[in-house]
C-alpha positions as CSV (number, residue, x, y, z in Angstrom):
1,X,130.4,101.9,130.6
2,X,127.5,103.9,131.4
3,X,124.1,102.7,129.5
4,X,122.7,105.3,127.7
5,X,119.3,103.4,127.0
6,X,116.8,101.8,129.6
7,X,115.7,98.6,127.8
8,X,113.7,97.6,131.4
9,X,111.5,100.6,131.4
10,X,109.0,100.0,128.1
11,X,108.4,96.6,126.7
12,X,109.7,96.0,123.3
13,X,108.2,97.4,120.5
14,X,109.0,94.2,118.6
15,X,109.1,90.8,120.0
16,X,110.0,87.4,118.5
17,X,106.8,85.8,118.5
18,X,105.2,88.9,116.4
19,X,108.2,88.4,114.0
20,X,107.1,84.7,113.3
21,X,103.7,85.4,113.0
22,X,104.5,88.1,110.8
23,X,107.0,85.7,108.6
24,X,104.6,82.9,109.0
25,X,102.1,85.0,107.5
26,X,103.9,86.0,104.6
27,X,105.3,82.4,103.8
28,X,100.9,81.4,103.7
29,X,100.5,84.5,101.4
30,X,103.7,83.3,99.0
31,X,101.9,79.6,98.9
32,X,98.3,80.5,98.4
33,X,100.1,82.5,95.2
34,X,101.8,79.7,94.0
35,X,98.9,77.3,94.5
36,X,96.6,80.1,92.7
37,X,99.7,79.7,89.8
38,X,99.4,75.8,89.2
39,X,95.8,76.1,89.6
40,X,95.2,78.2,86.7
41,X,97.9,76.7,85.0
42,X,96.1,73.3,85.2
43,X,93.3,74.3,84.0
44,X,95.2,75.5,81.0
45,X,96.7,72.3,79.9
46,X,93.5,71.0,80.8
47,X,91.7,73.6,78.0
48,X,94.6,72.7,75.6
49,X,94.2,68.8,76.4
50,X,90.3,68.9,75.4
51,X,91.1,71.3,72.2
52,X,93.8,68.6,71.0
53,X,91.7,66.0,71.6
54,X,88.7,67.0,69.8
55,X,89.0,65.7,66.6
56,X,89.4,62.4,67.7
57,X,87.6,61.8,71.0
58,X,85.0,64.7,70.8
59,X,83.2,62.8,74.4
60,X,86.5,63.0,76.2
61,X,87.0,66.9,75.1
62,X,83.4,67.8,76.3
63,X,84.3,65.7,79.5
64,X,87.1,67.8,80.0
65,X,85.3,71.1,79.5
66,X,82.9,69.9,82.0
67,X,85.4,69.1,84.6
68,X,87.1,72.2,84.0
69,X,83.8,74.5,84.6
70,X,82.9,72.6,87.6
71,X,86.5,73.4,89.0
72,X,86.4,76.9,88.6
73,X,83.0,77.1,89.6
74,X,84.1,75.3,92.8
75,X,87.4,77.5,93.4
76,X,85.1,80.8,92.8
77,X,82.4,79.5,95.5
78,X,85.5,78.7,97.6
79,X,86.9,82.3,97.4
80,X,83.9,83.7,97.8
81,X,83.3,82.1,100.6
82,X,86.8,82.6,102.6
83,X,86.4,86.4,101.2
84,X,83.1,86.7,103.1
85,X,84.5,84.8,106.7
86,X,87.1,87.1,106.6
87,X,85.8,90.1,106.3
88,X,83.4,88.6,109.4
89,X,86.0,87.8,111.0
90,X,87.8,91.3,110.7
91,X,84.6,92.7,111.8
């Protein structure tokens, strides 16, 4: 049978190793969105830990506040920070 189409000529438009970078990149983007989920849910049973807690141990609650600002503050300077080394790195 006659071929109708020269696959030798032109290189492929798609090859295997840009599909797994391409699926690999999407499985990264599915886990950073699941890790952002239990994060935030964390902190929320953290919040309704410390609100439970603060009629009886009123030092434990404030502790838990604490540790709950300092997180987010820490996950904020982290996304900040990836945010900006990415755009330099786009760049």
């Amino acid at each position: 049978m006659k071929q109708i189409f020269h696959f030798d000529q032109l290189p492929p438009p798609l090859t295997e190793k840009m599909l797994r970078a391409e699926l690999e990149r999407r499985r990264s983007r599915r886990q950073t969105g699941l890790l952002t989920v239990a994060a935030v849910l964390m902190e929320a049973c953290l919040w309704a830990a410390a609100l439970l807690l603060f009629p009886t141990f009123p030092v434990l609650s404030l502790l838990c506040l604490l540790y709950s600002a300092f997180s987010i503050t820490g996950g904020t300077i982290l996304i900040l920070i990836f945010t900006y080394k990415r755009k330099e790195l786009l760049l």
